[in-house]
C-alpha positions in Angstrom: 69.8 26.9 49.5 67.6 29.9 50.6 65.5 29.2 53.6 62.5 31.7 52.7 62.4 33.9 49.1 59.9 36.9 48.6 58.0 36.9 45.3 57.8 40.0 43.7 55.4 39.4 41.3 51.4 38.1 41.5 49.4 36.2 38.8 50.3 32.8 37.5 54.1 33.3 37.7 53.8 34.1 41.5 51.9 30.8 41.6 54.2 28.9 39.8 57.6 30.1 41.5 55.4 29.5 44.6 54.6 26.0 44.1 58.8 25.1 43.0 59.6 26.6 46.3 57.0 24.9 48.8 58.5 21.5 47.0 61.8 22.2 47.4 61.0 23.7 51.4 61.6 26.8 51.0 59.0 29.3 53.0 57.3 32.1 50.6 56.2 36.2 50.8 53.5 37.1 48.3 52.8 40.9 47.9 49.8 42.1 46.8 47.7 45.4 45.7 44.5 46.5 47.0 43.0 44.8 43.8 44.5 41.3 44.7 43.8 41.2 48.4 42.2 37.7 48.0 44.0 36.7 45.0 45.0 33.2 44.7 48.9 34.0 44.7 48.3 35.2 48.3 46.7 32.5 49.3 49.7 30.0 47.3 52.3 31.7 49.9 53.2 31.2 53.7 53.1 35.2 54.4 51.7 38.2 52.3 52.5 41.7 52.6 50.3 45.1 51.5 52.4 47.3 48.9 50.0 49.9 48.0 47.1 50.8 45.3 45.6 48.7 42.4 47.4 50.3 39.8 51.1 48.7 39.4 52.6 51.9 39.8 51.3 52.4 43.0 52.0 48.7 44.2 53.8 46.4 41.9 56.3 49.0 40.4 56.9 50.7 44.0 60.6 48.6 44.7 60.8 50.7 47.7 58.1 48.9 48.9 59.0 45.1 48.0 62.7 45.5 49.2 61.2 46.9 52.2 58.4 43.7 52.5 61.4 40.9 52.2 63.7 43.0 55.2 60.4 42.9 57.2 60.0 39.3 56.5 63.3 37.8 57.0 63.4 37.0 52.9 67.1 36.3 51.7 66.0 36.5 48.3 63.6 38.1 46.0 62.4 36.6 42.7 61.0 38.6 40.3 59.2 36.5 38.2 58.2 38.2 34.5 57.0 41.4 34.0 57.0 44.3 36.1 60.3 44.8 37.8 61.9 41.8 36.9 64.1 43.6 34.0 64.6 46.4 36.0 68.3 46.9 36.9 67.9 50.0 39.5 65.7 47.0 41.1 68.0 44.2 40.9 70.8 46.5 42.0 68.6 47.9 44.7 68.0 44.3 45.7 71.7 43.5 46.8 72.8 46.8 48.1 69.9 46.1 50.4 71.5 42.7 51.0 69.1 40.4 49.4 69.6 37.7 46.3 68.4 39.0 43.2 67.0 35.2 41.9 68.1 36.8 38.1 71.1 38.0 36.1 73.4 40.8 37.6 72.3 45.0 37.1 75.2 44.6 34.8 73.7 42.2 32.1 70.2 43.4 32.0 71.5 47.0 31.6 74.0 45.8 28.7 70.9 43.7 27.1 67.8 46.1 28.4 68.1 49.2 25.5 67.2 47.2 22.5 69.2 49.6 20.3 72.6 49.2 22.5 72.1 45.6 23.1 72.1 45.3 19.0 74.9 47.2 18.7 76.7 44.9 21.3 75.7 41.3 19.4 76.8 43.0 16.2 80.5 43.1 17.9 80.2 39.8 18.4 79.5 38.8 14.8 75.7 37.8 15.6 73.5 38.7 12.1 71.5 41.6 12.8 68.6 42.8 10.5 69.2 46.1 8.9 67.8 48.9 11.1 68.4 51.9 13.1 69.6 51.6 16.5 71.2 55.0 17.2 71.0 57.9 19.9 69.0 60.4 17.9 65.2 59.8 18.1 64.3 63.1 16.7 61.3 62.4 14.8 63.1 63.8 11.6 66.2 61.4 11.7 64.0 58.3 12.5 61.9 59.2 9.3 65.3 59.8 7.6 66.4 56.0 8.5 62.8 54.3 7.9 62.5 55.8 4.0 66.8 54.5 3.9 65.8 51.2 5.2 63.0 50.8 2.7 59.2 49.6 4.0 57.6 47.8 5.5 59.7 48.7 8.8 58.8 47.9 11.9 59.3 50.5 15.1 59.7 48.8 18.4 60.3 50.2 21.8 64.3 50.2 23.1 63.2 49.3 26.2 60.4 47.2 25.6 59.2 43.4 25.3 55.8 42.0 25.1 54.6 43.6 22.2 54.1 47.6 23.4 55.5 50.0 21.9 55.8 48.4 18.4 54.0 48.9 15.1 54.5 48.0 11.5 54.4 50.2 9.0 53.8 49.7 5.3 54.4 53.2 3.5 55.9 56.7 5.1 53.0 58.7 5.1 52.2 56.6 7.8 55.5 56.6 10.0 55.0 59.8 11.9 51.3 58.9 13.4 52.9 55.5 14.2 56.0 56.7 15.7 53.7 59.3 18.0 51.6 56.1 19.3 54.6 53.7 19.9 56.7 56.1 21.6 53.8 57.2 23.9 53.0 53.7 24.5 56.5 53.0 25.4 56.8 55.6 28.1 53.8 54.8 29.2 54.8 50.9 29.7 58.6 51.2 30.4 59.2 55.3 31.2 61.2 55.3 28.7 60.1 56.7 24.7 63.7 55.6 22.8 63.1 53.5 20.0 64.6 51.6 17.0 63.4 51.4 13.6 64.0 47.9 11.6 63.6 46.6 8.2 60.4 44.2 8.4 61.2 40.7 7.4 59.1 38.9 5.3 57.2 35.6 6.8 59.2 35.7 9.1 59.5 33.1 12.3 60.0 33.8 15.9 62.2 31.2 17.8 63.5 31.5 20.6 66.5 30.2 22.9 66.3 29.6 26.2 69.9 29.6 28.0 71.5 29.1 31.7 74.4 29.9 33.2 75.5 30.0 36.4 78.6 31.7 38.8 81.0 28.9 38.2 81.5 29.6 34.4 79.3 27.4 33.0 76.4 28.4 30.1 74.1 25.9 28.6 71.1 26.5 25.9 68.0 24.1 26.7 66.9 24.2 22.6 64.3 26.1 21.0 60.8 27.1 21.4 58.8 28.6 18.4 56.7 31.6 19.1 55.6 32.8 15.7 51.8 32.9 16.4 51.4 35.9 17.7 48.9 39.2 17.6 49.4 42.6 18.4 53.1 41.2 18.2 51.9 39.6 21.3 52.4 35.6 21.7 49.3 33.8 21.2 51.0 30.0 20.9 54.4 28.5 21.5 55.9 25.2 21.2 59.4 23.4 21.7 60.9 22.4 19.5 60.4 24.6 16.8 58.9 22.3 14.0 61.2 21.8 11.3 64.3 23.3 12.5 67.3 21.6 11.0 69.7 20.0 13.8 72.8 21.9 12.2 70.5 25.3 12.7 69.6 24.4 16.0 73.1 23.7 16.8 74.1 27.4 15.4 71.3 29.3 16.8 72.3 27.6 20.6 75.5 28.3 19.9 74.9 32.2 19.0 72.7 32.1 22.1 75.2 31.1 24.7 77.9 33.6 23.0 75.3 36.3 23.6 75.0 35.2 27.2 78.7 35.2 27.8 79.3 38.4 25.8 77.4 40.1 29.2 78.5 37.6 31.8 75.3 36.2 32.4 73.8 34.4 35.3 70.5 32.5 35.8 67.7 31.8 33.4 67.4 34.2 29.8 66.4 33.9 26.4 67.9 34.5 22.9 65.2 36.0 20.5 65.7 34.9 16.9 63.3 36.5 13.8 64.0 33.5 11.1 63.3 34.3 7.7 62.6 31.6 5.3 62.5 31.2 1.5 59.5 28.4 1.8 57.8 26.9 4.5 58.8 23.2 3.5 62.5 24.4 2.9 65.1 24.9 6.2 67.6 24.7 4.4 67.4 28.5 3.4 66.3 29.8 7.0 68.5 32.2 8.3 68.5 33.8 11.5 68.8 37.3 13.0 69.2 38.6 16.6 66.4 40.4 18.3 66.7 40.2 21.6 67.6 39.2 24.8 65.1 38.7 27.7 66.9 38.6 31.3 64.3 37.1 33.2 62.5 33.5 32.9 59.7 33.5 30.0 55.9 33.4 30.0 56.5 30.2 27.6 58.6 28.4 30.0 56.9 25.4 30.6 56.8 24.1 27.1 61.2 23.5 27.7 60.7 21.8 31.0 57.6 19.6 29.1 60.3 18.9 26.7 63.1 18.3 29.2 61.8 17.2 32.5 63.2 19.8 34.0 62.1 22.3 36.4 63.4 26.1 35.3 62.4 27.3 38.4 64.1 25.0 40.5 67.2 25.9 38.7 66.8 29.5 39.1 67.0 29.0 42.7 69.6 26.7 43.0 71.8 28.9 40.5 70.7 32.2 42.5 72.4 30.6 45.8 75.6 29.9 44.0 75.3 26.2 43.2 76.6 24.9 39.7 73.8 23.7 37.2 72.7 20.8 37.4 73.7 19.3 33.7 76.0 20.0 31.1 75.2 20.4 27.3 75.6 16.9 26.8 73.3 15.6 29.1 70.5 17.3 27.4 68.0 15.9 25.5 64.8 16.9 23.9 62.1 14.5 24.7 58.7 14.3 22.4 56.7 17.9 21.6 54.6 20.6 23.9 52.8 23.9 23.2 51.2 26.3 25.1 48.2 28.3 24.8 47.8 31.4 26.6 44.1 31.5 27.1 43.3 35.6 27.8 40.2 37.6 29.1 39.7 39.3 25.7 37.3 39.4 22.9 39.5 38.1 19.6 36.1 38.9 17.3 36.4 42.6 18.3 40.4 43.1 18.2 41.3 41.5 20.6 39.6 43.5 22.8 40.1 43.0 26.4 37.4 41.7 28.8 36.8 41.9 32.5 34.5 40.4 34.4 33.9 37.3 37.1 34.6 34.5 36.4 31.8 32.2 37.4 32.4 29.1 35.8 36.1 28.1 35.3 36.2 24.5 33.9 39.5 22.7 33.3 40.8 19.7 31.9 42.2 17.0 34.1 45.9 18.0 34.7 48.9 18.3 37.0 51.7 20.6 37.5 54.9 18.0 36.8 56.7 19.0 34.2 56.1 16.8 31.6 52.9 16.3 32.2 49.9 15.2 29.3 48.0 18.2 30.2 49.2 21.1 32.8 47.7 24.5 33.4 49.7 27.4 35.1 46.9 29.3 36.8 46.5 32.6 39.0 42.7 33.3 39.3 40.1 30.4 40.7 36.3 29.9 39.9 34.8 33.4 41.0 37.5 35.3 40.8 37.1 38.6 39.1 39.6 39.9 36.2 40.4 43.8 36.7 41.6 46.2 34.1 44.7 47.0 36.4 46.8 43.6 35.5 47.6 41.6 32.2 44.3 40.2 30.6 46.1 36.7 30.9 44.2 34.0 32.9 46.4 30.7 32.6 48.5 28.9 30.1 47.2 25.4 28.7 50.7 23.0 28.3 50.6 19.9 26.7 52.7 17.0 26.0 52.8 14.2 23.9 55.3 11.9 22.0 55.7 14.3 18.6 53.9 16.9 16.9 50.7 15.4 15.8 49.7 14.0 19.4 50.4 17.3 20.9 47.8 18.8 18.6 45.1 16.2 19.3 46.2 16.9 23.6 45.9 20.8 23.3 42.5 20.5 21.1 41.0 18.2 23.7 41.9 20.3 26.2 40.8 23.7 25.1 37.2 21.8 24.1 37.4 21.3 28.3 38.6 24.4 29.1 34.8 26.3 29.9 34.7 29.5 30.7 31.7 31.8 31.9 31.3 35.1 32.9 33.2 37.2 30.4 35.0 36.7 26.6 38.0 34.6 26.7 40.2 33.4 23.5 39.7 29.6 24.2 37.5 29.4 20.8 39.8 31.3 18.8 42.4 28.9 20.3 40.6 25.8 18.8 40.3 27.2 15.5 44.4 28.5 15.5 45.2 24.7 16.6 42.7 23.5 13.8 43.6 25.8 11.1 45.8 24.1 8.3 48.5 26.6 8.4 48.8 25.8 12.2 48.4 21.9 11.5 50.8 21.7 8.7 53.6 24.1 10.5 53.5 26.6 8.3 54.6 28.9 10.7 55.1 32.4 10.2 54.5 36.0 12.7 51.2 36.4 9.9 49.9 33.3 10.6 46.5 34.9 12.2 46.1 37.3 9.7 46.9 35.2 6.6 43.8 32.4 8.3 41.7 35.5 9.6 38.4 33.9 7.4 39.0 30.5 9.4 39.8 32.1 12.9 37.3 34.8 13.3 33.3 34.6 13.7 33.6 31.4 13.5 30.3 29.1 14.4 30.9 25.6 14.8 28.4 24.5 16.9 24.9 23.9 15.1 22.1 25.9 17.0 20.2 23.4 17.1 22.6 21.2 18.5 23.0 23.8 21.4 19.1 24.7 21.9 18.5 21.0 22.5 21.4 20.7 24.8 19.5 23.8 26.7 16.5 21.8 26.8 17.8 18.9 27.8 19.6 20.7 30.9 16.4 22.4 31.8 14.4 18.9 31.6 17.0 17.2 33.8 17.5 20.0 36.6 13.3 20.2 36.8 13.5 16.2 36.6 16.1 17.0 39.7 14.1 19.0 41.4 11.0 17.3 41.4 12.5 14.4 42.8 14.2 16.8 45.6 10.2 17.1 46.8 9.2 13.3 45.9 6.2 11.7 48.7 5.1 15.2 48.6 1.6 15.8 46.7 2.6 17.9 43.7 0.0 20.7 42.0 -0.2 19.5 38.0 -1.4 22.9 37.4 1.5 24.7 38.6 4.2 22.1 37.1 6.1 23.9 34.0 6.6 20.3 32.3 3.7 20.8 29.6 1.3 18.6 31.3 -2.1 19.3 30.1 -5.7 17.1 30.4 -5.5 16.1 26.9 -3.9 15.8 23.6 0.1 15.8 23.3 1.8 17.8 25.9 3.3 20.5 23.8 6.2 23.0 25.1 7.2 26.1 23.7 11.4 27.1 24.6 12.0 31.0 23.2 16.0 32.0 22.5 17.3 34.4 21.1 20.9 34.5 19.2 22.7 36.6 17.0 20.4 38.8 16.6 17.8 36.4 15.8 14.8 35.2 17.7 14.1 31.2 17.4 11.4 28.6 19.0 11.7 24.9 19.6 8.6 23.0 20.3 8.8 19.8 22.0 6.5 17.6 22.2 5.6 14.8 24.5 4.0 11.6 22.7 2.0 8.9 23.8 4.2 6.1 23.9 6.8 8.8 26.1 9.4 9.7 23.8 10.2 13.2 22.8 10.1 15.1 19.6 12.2 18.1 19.4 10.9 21.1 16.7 14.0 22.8 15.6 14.7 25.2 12.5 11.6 24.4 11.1 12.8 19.9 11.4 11.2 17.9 13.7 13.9 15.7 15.3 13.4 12.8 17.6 14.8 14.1 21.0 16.4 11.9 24.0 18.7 13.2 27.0 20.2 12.2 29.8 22.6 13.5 32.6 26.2 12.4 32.9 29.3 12.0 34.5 31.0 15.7 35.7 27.6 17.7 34.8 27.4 16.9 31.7 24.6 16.2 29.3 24.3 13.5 26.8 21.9 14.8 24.0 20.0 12.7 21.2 18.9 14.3 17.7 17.5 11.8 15.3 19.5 8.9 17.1 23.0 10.6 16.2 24.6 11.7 19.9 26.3 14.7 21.4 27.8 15.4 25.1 27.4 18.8 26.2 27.8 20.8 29.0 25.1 23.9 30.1 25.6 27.0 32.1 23.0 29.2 32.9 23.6 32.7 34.0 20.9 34.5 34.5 18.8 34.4 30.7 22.4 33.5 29.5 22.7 30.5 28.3 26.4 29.0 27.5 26.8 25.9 25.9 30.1 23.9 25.1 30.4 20.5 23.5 33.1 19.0 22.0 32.8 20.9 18.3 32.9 24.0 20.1 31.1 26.8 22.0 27.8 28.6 21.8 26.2 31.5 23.5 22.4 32.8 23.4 19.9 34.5 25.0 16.9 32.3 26.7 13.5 34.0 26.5 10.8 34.6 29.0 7.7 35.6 27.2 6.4 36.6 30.1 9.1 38.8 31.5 11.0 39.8 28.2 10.9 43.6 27.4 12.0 45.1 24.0 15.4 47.3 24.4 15.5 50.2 22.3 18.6 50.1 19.9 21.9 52.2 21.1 22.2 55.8 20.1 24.2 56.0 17.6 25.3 59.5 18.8 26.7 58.1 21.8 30.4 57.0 22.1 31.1 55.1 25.2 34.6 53.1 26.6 34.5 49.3 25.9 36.4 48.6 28.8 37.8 50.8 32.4 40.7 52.1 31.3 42.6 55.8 31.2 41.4 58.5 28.6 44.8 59.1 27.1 43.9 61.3 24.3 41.5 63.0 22.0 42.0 63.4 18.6 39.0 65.6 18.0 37.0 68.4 19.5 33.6 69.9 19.7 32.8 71.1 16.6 34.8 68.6 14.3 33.1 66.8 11.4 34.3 63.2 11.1 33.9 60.4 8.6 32.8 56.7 9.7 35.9 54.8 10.8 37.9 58.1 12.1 40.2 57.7 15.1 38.8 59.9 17.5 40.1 58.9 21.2 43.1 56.6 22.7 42.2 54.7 26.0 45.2 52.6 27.8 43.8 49.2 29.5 45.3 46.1 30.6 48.8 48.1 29.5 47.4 48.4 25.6 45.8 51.6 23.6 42.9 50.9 22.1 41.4 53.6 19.8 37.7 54.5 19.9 36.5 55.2 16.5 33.4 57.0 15.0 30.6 54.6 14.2 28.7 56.9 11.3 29.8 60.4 9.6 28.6 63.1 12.1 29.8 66.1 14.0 31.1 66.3 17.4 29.0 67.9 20.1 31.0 67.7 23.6 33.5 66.1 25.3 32.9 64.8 28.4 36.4 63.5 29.8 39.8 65.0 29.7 43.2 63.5 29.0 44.3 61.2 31.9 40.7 60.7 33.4 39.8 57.7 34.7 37.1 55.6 33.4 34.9 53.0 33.7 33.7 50.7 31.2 30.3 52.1 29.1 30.8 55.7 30.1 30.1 57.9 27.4 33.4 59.9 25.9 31.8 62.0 23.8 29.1 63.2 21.7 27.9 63.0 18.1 25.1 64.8 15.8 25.1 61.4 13.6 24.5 62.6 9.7 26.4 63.6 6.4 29.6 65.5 6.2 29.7 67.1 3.1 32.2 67.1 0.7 
């Protein structure tokens, strides 16, 4: 066993591979970028060396650099975690003509299973069912066209040397293919430096499972079952659970068996997974699922943990022991699935705008009460702590919620339980939209499909489930109790009534006016002091008998006509963030005093909704444009985003080029808002 292992990676996965190694006694080397000089990972590891700039291709992508770190450092081997280098095989092979471990399959196999297009052609060889598609060597624009009208649409165009989502789009009718192509292939070079792609027929509610296999130096080759990864956006996971729900055992058999063939086929070694699409006749019928190759990822998965929740094993662990030439640890035999676990991947983005991605501190980071064994109730796979800030350089991924429980059902109630603890403040996260995925019937009732968040978008999106006045009077009560706080802070000291801001007044019932503001909308809530010393709370034009008081964790208990909530209440600044166990709510506390109108936005005014590159223009000064028209590409947190015209108008200037750097809120361009004729 290795004595000391670089990490070439950061985030959660650095973390994780971190926390294997430390229990096994094995020393660690973090490497870092300018942006993530106090980032947790660093701190998770014995040493940590400087590779270069914020951007991963001047730190993270610079191999150079890492191979160089683990010489320096007396590393014997370099894992590579998921992501960035870790299916690179000038990297790998870079790794042991420099005399280190690669902790991941040879050059060889992620070369033969890297190019989606040759990796196809290789499964289809080996009698795997492949969807009808194009996988060739011509990627002129005309011949790709050519293959997506033979195929017949929908067809879907993914990178060849992609994963993760970039570089793919669906398209529904060919006067569409030749914009879509334009934006896959440039996201593809952007994200992989390489533009090849393949064009495939687009199966119909289709399912995304998954097989994760192992094999090792000795000949050996196991599959550890299934996980289920059909909730996804942006063809980007979103939720993932083992076993896949309803999965027949003869399927499963057939799916691990194609799995492990594929893995042989390209003389694997260490931890990969099988993709699978599965198209099914009827969500209630397995019987007529079949199954289709996709792909093979060399590396360990961002969805891991839910097969070691369902095995009690640790992946990692067995990455490293395979890596220094042991045997693994069980046969297929010995293998069992025990109970049910899914995974939430809770993001810095805004799901209520697109998904758009956030940055921001983070300034309260609340989390259920877990641990990190395997099969855990509740885990969480972190890389950022309480303050932390999330840049646009990295993934907008902030930690992965695991749970556990005896089947399918008790997972659901563990996962929703856990997100309604999960509080975050300080920028937009997904946990909400989380809730309602786990809640929605489709979700529920595992009927699973890759269109599951479109086909529930009126259940999943603007969603308000948390009664205002619910979360005014846990604002009230949180105010009452810290002023109740600090008043006995300065008790045996004479106190002014006529500066105290609790209502007290000579005479008649102390009255108390609380100002908010939220979606859009401005609200008061009068409460009212009465004789006898109870509380009446004035809410939506009710009056509501009001009690609180403070619990356990920082909590608040809250009282509205006798019927009782918890909550919990962050302030931030005049922000006011409220989550109880229904849900979240965010408004907008008003001083009267200090409150100033803000004139509305011009509409004229185009700005960037998050740092990012100015890839591309699609208009110029001049131009007349129609509500809704693309008019600029950004790249952040490795997507494009398009920026779009808010109102008909006419382009006035431009005020970045191509390639500029930007930060978030700086204006792009300029508009004479008004109507285009014709």
């Amino acid at each position: 066993m290795f004595t000391k292992i670089l990490i070439a990676n950061r985030g959660e996965i650095a973390c994780r591979v971190a926390a294997t190694a430390r229990r096994l006694g094995i020393r660690t080397v973090a490497v870092y970028s300018d942006a993530d000089a106090t980032a947790k990972h660093v701190q998770a590891c014995d040493e940590a060396v400087h590779i270069g700039g914020s951007s991963a291709r001047d730190s993270y992508l610079r191999w150079e650099r890492i191979i160089a770190a683990a010489k320096s450092t007396g590393a014997q081997a370099v894992h590579p975690g998921y992501g960035f280098l870790s299916e690179n095989t000038d990297f790998a092979q870079a790794c042991v003509d420099a005399g280190l471990v690669f902790i991941g399959p040879p050059a060889s196999a992620i070369q033969a299973m890297g190019l989606k297009a040759a990796s196809k052609q290789l499964m289809e060889q080996s009698g795997v069912p492949l969807v009808p598609g194009y996988h060739g060597a011509d990627q002129s624009p005309q011949v790709l066209q050519t293959a997506a009208d033979s195929i017949g649409y929908p067809v879907l165009i993914k990178a060849s040397a992609g994963g993760g989502g970039k570089g793919m789009r669906v398209v529904e009718k060919a006067t569409d293919f030749s914009v879509a192509l334009a934006s896959c292939q440039r996201e593809a070079k952007n994200s992989f430096g390489n533009d090849a792609v393949l064009v495939e027929k687009y199966v119909q509610r289709p399912r995304h499972i998954e097989i994760q296999v192992f094999a090792d130096t000795h000949g050996n080759c196991v599959y550890l079952f299934e996980r289920d990864c059909s909730v996804q956006r942006r063809h980007q996971k979103v939720l993932e659970e083992a076993p896949a729900p309803g999965l027949t055992e003869d399927l499963r058999q057939r799916m691990g068996t194609a799995a492990v063939a594929a893995a042989r086929a390209v003389h694997y070694v260490g931890a990969g997974t099988v993709e699978f699409i599965v198209e099914q006749s009827g969500y209630d019928q397995p019987e007529s699922m079949q199954f289709f190759f996709m792909e093979m990822n060399t590396r360990l998965q961002v969805e891991h943990p839910v097969t070691e929740a369902i095995t009690g094993l640790d992946l990692v662990e067995w990455q490293l022991r395979v890596a220094s030439g042991e045997p693994l640890p069980l046969r297929q035999e010995d293998l069992r699935i025990n109970g049910h676990a899914i995974e939430a991947r809770i993001c810095a983005e805004n799901p209520d705008q697109d998904f758009l991605p956030a940055t921001g501190s983070m300034d309260v980071y609340g989390l259920p009460a877990h641990s990190s064994f395997a099969r855990a109730a509740v885990r969480v796979d972190s890389g950022v702590r309480q303050g932390d800030a999330i840049s646009p350089f990295y993934d907008s991924m902030v930690a992965k919620l695991i749970v556990h429980g005896a089947d399918r059902q008790e997972a659901l109630a563990r996962m929703d339980a856990a997100l309604a603890q999960t509080h975050i403040v300080g920028l937009k996260t997904n946990v909400q939209f989380l809730r309602h995925v786990v809640r929605s019937d489709s979700f529920a009732h595992a009927r699973l499909d890759t269109g599951l968040i479109g086909r529930e978008a009126a259940q999943l999106f603007h969603q308000e489930t948390v009664p205002l006045s619910l979360a005014a009077a846990s604002w009230v009560a949180h105010v009452l109790s810290q002023e109740k706080q600090n008043a006995a802070g300065v008790s045996g000291a004479w106190q002014d009534p006529w500066s105290a801001t609790d209502a007290w007044q000579s005479h008649a019932p102390m009255r108390r006016v609380f100002d908010l503001e939220a979606d859009g909308q401005s609200h008061s809530l009068v409460l009212t002091h009465s004789a006898n010393g109870g509380l009446q709370l004035q809410c939506e034009g009710l009056d509501r008998a009001f009690a609180y008081a403070a619990i356990a964790a920082g909590g608040m208990e809250v009282a509205l006509n006798g019927q009782r909530h918890t909550a919990h209440v962050y302030l931030q600044g005049s922000q006011v963030h409220v989550f109880t166990p229904q849900g979240a709510k965010h408004f907008q506390a008003i001083d009267r005093l200090a409150h100033a109108a803000v004139a509305p936005a011009d509409v004229g005014r185009l700005t960037a909704p998050m740092p990012g590159k100015l890839l591309s223009f699609s208009v110029k000064a001049g131009d007349t444009v129609r509500q809704g028209q693309a008019l600029a590409v950004m790249e952040a947190m490795k997507m494009e985003h398009q920026i779009v015209a808010p109102a008909d108008g006419c382009v006035q200037e431009l005020l970045f080029a191509p390639g500029d750097q930007v930060t978030e809120g700086a204006e792009l361009l300029r508009m004479q808002a008004g109507t285009v004729a014709g």
